[in-house]
Kinemage of the C-alpha trace (Angstrom):
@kinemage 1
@onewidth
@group {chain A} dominant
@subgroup {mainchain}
@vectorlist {calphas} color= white
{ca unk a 1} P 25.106 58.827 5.084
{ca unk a 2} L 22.561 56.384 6.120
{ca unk a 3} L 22.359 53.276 3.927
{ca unk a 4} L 18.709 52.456 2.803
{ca unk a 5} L 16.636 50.026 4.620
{ca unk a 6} L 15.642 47.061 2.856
{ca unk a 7} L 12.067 45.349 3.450
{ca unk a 8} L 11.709 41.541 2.708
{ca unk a 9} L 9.495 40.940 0.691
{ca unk a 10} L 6.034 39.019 1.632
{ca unk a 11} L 3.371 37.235 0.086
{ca unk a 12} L 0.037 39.590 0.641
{ca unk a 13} L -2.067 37.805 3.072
{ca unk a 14} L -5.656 36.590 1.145
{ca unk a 15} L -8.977 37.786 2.821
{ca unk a 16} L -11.221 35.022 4.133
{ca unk a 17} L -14.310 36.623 3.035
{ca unk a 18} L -18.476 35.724 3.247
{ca unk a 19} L -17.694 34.648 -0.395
{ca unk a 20} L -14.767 32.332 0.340
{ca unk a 21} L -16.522 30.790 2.724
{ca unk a 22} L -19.818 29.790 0.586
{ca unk a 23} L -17.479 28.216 -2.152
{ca unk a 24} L -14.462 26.186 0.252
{ca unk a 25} L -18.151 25.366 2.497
{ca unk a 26} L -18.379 21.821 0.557
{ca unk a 27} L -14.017 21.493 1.061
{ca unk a 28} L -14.315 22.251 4.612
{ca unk a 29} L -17.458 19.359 5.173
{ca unk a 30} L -15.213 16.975 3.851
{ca unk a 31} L -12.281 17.755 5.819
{ca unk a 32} L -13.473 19.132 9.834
{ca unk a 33} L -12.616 16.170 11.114
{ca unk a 34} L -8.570 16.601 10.628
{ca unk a 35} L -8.437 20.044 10.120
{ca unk a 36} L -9.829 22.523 13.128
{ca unk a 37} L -12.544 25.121 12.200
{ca unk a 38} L -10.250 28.344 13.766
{ca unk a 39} L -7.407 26.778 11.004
{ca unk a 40} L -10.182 26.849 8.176
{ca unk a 41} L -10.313 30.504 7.791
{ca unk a 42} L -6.311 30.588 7.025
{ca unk a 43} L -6.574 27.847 4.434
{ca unk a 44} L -9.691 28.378 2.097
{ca unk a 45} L -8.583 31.493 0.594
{ca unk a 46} L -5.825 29.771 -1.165
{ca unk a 47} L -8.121 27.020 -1.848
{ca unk a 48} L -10.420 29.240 -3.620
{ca unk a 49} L -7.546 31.029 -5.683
{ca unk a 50} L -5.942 28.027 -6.460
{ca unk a 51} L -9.356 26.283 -8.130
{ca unk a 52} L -9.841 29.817 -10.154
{ca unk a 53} L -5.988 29.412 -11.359
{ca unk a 54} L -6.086 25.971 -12.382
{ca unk a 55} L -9.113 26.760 -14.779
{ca unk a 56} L -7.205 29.688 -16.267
{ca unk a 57} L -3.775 27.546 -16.818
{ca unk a 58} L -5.858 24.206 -17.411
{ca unk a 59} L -4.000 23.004 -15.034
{ca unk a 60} L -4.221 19.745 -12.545
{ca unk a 61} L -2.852 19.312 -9.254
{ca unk a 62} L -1.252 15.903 -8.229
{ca unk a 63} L -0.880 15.250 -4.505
{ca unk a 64} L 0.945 12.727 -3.030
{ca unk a 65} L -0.662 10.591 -0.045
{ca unk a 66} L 1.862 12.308 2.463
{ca unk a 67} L 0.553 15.972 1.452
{ca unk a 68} L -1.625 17.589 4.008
{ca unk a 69} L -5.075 17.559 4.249
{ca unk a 70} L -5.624 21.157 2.922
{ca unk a 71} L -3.483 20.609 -0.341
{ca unk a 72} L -4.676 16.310 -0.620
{ca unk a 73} L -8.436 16.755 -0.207
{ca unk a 74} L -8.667 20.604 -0.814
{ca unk a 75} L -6.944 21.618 -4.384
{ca unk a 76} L -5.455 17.806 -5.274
{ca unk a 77} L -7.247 16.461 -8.417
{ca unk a 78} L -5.607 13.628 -8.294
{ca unk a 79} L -4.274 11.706 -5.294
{ca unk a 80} L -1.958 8.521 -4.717
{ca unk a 81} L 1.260 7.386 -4.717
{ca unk a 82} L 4.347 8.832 -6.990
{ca unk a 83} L 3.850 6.416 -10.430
{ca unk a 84} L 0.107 6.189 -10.143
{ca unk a 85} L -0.101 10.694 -10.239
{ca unk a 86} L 2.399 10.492 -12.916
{ca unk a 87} L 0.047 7.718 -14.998
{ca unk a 88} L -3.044 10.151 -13.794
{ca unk a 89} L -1.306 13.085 -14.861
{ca unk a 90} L -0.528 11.912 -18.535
{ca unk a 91} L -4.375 10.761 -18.918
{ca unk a 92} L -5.165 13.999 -19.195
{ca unk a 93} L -6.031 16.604 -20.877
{ca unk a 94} L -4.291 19.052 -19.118
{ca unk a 95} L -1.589 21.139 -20.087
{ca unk a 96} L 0.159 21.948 -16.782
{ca unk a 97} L 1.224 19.325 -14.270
{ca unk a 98} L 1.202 21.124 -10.363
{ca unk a 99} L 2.872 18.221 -8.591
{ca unk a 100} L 2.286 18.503 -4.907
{ca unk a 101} L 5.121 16.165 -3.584
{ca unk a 102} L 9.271 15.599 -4.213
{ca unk a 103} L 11.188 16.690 -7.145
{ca unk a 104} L 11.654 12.635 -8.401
{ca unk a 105} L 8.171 12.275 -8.376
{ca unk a 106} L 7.505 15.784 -10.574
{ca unk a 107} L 10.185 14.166 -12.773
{ca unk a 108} L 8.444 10.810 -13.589
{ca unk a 109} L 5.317 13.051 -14.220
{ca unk a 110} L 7.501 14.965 -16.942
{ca unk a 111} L 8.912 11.302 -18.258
{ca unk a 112} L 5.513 10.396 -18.445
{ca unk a 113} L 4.061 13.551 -19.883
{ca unk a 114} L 7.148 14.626 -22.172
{ca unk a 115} L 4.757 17.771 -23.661
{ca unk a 116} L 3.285 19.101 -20.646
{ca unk a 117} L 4.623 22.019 -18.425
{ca unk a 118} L 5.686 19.875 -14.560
{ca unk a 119} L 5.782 22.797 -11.975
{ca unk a 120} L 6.908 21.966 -8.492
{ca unk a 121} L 5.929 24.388 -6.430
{ca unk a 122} L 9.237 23.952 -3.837
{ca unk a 123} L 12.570 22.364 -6.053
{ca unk a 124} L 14.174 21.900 -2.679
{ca unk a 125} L 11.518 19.086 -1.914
{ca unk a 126} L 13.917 16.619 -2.193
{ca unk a 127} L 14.080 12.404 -1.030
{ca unk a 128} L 16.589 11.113 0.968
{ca unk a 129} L 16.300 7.514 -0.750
{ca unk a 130} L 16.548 9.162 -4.325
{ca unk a 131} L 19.181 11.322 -3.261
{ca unk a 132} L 21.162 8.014 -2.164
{ca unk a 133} L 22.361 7.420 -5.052
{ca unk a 134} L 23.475 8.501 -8.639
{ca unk a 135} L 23.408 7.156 -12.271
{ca unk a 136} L 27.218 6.789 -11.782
{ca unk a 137} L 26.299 4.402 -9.065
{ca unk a 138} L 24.226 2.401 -11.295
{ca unk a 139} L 26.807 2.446 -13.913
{ca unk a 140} L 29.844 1.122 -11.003
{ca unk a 141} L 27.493 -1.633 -9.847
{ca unk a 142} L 27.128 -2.453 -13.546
{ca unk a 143} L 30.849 -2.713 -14.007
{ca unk a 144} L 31.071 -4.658 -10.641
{ca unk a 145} L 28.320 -7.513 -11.842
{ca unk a 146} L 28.240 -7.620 -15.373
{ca unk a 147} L 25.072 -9.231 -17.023
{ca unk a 148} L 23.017 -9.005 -13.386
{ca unk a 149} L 19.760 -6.948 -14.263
{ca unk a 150} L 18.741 -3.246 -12.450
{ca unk a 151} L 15.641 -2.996 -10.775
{ca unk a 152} L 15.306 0.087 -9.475
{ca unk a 153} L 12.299 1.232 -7.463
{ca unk a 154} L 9.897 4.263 -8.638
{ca unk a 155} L 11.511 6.670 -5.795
{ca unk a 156} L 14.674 7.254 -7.675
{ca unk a 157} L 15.632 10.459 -10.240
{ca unk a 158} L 15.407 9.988 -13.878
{ca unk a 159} L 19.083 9.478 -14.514
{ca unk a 160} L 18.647 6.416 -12.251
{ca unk a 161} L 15.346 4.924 -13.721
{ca unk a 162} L 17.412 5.684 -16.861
{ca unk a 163} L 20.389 3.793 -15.857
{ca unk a 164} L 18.431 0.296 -15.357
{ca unk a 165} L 16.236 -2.233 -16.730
{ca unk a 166} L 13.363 -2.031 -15.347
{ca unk a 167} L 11.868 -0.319 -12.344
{ca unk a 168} L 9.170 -1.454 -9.747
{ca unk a 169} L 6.689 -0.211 -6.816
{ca unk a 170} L 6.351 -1.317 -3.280
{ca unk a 171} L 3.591 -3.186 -4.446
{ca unk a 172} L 5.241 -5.041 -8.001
{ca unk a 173} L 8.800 -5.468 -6.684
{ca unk a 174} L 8.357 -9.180 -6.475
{ca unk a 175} L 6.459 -9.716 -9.236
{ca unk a 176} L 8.730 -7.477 -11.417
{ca unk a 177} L 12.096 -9.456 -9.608
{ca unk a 178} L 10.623 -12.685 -10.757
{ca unk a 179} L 9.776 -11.784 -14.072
{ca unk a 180} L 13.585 -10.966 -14.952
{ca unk a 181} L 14.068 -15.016 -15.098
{ca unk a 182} L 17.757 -14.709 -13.290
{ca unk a 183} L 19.207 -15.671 -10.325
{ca unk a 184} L 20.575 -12.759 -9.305
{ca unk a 185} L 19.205 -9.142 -9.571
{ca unk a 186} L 20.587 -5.556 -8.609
{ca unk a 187} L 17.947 -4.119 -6.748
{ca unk a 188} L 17.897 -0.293 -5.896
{ca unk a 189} L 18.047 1.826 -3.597
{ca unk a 190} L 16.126 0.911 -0.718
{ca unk a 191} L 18.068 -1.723 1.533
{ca unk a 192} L 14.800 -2.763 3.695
{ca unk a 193} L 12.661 -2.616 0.370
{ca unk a 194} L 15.323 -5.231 -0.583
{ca unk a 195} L 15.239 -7.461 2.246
{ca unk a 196} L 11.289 -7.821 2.483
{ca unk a 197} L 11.368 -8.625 -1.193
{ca unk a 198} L 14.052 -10.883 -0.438
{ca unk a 199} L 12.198 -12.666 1.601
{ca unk a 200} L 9.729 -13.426 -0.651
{ca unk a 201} L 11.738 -14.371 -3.616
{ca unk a 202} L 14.463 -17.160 -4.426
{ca unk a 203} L 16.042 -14.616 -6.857
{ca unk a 204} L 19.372 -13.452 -5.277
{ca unk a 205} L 19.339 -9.484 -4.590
{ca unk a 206} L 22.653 -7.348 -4.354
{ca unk a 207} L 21.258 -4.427 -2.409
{ca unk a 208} L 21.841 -0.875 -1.615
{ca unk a 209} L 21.869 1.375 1.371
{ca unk a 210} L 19.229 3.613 0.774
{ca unk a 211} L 16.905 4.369 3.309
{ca unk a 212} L 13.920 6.948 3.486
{ca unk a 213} L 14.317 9.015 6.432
{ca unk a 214} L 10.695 8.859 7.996
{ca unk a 215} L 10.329 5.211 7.560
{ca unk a 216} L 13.682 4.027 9.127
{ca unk a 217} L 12.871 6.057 12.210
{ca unk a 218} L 10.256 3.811 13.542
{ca unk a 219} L 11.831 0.897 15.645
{ca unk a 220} L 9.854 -2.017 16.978
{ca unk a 221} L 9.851 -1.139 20.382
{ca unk a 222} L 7.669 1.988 19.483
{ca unk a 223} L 4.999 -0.746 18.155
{ca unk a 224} L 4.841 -2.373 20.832
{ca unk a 225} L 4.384 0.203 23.216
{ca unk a 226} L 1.614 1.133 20.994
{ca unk a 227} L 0.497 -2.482 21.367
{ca unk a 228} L 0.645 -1.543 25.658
{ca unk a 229} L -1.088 1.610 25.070
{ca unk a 230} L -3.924 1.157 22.914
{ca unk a 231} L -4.943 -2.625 23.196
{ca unk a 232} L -6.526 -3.938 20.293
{ca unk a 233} L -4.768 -1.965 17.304
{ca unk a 234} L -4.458 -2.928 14.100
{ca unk a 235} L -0.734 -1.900 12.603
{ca unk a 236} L 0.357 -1.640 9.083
{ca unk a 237} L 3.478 -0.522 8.177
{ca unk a 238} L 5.246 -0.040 4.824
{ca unk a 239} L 8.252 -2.030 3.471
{ca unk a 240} L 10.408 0.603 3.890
{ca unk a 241} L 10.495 0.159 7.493
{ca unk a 242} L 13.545 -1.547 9.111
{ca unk a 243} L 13.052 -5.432 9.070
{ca unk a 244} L 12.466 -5.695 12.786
{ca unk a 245} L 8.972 -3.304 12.202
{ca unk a 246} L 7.598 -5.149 9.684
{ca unk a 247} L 7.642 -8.298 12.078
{ca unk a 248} L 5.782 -6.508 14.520
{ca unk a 249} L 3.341 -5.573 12.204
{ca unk a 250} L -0.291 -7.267 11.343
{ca unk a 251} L -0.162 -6.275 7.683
{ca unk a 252} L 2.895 -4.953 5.359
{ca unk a 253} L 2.056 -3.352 1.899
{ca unk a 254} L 2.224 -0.274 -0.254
{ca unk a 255} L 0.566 3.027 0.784
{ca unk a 256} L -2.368 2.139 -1.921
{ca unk a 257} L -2.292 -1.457 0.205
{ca unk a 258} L -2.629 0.255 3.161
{ca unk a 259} L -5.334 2.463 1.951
{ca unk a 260} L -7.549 -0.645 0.749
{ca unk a 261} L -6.669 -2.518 3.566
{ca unk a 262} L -8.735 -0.394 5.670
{ca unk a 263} L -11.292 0.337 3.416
{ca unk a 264} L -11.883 -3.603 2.945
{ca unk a 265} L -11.520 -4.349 6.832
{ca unk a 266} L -12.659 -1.636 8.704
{ca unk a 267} L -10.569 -1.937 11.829
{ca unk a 268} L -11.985 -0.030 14.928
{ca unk a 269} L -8.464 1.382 15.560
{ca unk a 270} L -5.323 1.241 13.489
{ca unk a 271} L -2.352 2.812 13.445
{ca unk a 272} L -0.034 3.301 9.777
{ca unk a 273} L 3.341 3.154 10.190
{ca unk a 274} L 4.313 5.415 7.316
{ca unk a 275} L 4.531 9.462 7.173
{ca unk a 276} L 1.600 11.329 9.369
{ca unk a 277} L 0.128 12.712 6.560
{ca unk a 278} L -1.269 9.679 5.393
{ca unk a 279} L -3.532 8.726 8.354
{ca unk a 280} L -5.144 12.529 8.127
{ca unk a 281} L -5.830 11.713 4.709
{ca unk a 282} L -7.136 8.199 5.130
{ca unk a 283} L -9.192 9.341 8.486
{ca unk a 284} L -11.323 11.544 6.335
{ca unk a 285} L -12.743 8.634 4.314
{ca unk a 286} L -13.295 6.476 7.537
{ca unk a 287} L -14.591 8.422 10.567
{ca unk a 288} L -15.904 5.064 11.678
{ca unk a 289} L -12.403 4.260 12.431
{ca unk a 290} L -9.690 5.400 14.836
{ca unk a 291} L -6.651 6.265 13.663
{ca unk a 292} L -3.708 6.808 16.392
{ca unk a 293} L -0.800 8.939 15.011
{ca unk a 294} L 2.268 7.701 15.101
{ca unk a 295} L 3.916 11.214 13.958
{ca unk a 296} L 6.921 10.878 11.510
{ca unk a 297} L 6.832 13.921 9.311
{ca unk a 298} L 8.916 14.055 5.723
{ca unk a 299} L 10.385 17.651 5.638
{ca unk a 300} L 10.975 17.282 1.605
{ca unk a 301} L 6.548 16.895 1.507
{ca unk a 302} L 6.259 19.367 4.154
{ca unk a 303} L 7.544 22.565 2.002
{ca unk a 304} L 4.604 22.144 -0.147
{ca unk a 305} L 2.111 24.274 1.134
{ca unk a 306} L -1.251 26.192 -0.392
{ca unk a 307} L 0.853 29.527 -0.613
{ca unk a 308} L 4.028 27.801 -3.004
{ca unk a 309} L 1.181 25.852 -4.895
{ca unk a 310} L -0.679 29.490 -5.761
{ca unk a 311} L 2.704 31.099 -6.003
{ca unk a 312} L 3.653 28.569 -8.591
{ca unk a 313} L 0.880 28.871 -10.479
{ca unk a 314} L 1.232 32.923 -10.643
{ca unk a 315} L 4.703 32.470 -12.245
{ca unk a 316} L 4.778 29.080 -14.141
{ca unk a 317} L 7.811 28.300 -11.772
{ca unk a 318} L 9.562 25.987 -10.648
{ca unk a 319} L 9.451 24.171 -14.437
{ca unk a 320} L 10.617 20.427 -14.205
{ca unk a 321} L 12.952 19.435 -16.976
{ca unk a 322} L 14.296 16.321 -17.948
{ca unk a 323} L 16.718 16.005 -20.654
{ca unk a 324} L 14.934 14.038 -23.454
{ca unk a 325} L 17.745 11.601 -24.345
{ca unk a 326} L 17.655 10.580 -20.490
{ca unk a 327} L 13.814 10.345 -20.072
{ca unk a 328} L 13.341 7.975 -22.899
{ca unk a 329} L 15.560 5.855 -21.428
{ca unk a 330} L 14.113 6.244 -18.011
{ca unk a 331} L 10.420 5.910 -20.041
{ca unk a 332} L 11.295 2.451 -21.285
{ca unk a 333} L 12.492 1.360 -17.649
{ca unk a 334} L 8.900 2.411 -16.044
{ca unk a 335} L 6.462 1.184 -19.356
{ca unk a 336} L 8.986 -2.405 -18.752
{ca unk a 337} L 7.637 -2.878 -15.318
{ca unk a 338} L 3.674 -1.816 -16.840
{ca unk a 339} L 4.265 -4.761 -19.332
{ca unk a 340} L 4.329 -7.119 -16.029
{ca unk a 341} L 1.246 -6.853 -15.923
{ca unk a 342} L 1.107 -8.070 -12.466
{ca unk a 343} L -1.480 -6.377 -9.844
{ca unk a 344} L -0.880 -5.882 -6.354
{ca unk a 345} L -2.716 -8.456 -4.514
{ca unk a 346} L -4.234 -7.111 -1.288
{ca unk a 347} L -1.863 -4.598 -1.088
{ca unk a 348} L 0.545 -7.034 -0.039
{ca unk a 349} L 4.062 -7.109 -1.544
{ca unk a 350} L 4.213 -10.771 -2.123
């Protein structure tokens, strides 16, 4: 006897349609410079179901800077970096969180917004530097330097966050450091975030080595070939770049630095050394400038896609929970480092 056959199933494929094309017209305007007009055809149909499913579920959709263009500047309501989507997303009114980005970043949207439903539309989308390390990590260094304050950055899980004092951003760490009043800090978990802030601090820091795997990739000599290639370019690069990047760099700072940087500037070619993503995203608001590509892709942001956002909300799935007893804990760690009060200045971590 022959054993049935089984078919995998498939999402149905959505018809680009006259109609589908007059309402994603404005979306597309915005975004033919990045995106090519044959790939336009594939995309907008999810667009348009998306915008008609986030009505029904009064729903939002948070995208990180390292989404692609199709999800950041065609269903994203709100854009930016993990802790400023999380603040966006609890500003709301909304009662479901879409987070377009990594599963610690969906989970400091759910710390944030305790009573709202946190989809992520992929829970593999994971983080290298969050998965680094644990909150029985936190708890050993504890034991190991009892009475030095945690500062743990944003890109960390909420048993982490929940595990220190205080956390920071790319863009507060010194500021938030300082304000401790020690001389000696635990600072968590990304080693080169460490040593840049190091560098700008007296305070002692006992680091960890954490890394994020798209920014440790890039190596100085690939800057200045760049340099060879191109001429007169302008490079940024984020502090989570090995040391020995950053000094080739013009200008170090957050991805929100980065972002202003450019707007405030206007370079006539630059080049952000940070995930891909990003300069798509940031070339769309500044066709007057030319952005070279240097392409490190993050496969955690890259399972997001229109199809998983749509998909997730069909089902309500993947849900985001966070035990309560552990985001309260991780709550006070995040509104510590809003109490600062310090801004950014320039983008600069300094």
């Amino acid at each position: 006897m022959t054993a049935p056959t089984t078919v995998p199933r498939t999402e149905p494929e959505l018809a680009y349609t006259p109609e589908i094309a007059r309402r994603t017209a404005a979306v597309y305007e915005r975004v033919r410079g990045v995106i090519p007009e044959i790939e336009w055809p594939v995309h907008a149909p999810y667009v348009a179901a998306i915008e008609e499913l986030k009505r029904e579920r009064k729903a939002v959709v948070l995208a990180h800077n390292y989404q692609t263009p199709e999800i950041f500047h065609g269903v994203a309501d709100f854009v930016g970096d993990s802790l400023g989507l999380a603040r966006q997303g609890a500003a709301t009114d909304a009662e479901v969180i879409v987070l377009a980005g990594v599963h610690f970043m969906a989970e400091t949207a759910k710390i944030l917004s305790p009573e709202k439903t946190v989809l992520i539309p992929d829970p593999r989308a994971g983080c290298s530097l969050a998965a680094s390390i644990t909150g029985a990590d936190v708890r050993l260094l504890r034991q190991r330097h009892p009475g030095v304050p945690v500062v743990s950055y944003v890109n960390t899980s909420a048993e982490v966050k929940a595990e220190s004092d205080v956390c920071c951003t790319s863009a507060n760490a010194v500021a938030v450091v300082e304000s401790l009043g020690t001389d000696r800090v635990i600072f968590l978990p990304d080693e080169f975030l460490g040593r840049y802030v190091a560098r700008h601090t007296d305070v002692e820091l006992i680091l960890w080595q954490g890394h994020c795997e798209v920014h440790e990739r890039f190596t100085a000599a690939e800057i200045r070939a760049y340099r060879e290639r191109f001429g007169e370019i302008e490079v940024l690069a984020h502090p989570e770049c090995p040391p020995e990047v950053l000094a080739e760099a013009d200008f170090v700072g957050s991805t929100s630095g980065m972002i202003r940087h450019v707007g405030e500037t206007k370079p006539r070619r630059v080049v952000m050394i940070t995930e891909c993503s990003m300069s798509d995203n940031v070339a769309v608001e500044h066709p007057d400038v030319e952005f070279v590509r240097p392409c490190n892709l993050c496969p955690h942001m890259k399972r997001i896609t229109l199809p998983k956002i749509l998909r997730s909300l069909e089902t309500m799935e993947t849900r985001v929970e966070v035990d309560p007893a552990v985001g309260e804990r991780a709550r006070r760690a995040v509104e510590r480092m809003l109490a600062v009060g310090r801004r950014e200045s320039a983008g600069r971590v300094h």
